[in-house]
C-alpha positions in Angstrom: 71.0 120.1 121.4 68.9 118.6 124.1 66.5 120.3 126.1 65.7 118.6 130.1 62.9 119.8 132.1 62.7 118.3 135.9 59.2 117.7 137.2 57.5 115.8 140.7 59.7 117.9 143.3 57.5 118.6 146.2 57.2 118.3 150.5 56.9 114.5 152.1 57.3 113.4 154.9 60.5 111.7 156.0 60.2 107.8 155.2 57.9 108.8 152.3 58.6 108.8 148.4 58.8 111.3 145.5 59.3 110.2 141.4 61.2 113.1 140.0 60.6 113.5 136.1 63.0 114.5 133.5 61.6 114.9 130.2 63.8 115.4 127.4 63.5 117.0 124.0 66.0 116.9 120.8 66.7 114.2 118.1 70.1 112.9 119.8 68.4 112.6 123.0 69.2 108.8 123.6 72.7 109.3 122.8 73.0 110.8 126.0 73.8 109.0 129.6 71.3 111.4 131.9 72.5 112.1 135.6 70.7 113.4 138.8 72.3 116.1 140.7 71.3 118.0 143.8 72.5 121.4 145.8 71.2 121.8 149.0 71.6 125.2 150.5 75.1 126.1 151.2 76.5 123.1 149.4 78.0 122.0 146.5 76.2 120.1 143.7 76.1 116.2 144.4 76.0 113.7 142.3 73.3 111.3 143.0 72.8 108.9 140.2 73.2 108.3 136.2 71.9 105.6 133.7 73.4 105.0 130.4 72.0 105.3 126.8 70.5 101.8 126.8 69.1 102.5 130.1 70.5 99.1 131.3 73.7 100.0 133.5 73.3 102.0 136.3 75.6 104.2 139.4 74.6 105.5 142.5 76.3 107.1 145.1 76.0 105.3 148.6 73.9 107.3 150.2 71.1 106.2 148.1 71.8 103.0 147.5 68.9 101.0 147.7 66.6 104.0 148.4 66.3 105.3 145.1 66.1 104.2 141.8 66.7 105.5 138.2 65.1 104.4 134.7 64.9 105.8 131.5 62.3 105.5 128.5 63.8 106.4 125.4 60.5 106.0 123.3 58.8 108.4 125.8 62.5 110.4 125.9 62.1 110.5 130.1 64.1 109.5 133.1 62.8 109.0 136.4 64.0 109.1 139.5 62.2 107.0 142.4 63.2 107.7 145.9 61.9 105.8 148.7 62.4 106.2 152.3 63.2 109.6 152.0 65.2 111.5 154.9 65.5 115.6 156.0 69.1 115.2 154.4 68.0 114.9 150.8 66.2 117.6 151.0 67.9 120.0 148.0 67.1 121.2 144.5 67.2 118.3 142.0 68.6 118.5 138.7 68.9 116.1 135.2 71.9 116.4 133.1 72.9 114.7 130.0 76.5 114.0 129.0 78.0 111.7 126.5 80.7 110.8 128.8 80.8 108.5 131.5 81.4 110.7 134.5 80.0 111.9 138.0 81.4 114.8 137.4 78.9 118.1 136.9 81.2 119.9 134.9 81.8 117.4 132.1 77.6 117.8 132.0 76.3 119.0 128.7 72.5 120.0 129.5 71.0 120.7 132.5 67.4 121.1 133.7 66.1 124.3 136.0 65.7 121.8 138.9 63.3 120.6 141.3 62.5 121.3 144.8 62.4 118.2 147.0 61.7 119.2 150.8 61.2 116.3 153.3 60.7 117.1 156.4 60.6 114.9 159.9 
């Protein structure tokens, strides 16, 4: 069982930056490859980004590219999620999942966080 709980959602300003915590809890907890989703209003759930176990192979989608950044520390059990140069469109509710597969898909996600809020506005 693994336990995620998203943290650092807030409001900035478009070209700004927000760290988005996941902090994880359970003994198998680096067995797990952790993934960022986000649902803005109206829309699915997107895939955004994943890391693996070892923390050392990432996957982004191409929006992001370059923008954001993901990293794991499996003493501290956390992943993080750096997004620079933020724009209105990723503006949506952020969420960490953790899968032992290798997958973008949400519904072969194990655990999931409540989300959080990330608002950026022009």
């Amino acid at each position: 069982q693994v336990q995620l709980v998203e943290s650092g959602g807030g409001l900035v300003q478009a070209g700004g930056s927000l760290r988005l915590s996941c902090a994880a809890s359970g003994r198998t907890y680096s067995s797990y490859r952790i993934g960022w989703f986000r649902q803005a209003p109206g829309k699915e759930r997107e895939f955004v980004a994943r890391i693996n176990q070892s923390g050392d192979s990432t996957y982004y989608i191409d929006s992001v590219k370059g923008r954001f950044t993901i990293s794991r520390d499996n003493a501290k059990n956390t992943v993080s999620l750096q997004m620079n140069s933020l724009k209105p469109e990723d503006t949506a509710v952020y969420y960490c999942a953790a899968t032992k597969r290798q997958t973008i898909f949400a519904g072969n996600y194990d655990y999931w966080g409540q989300g959080t809020q990330v608002t950026v506005f022009s």
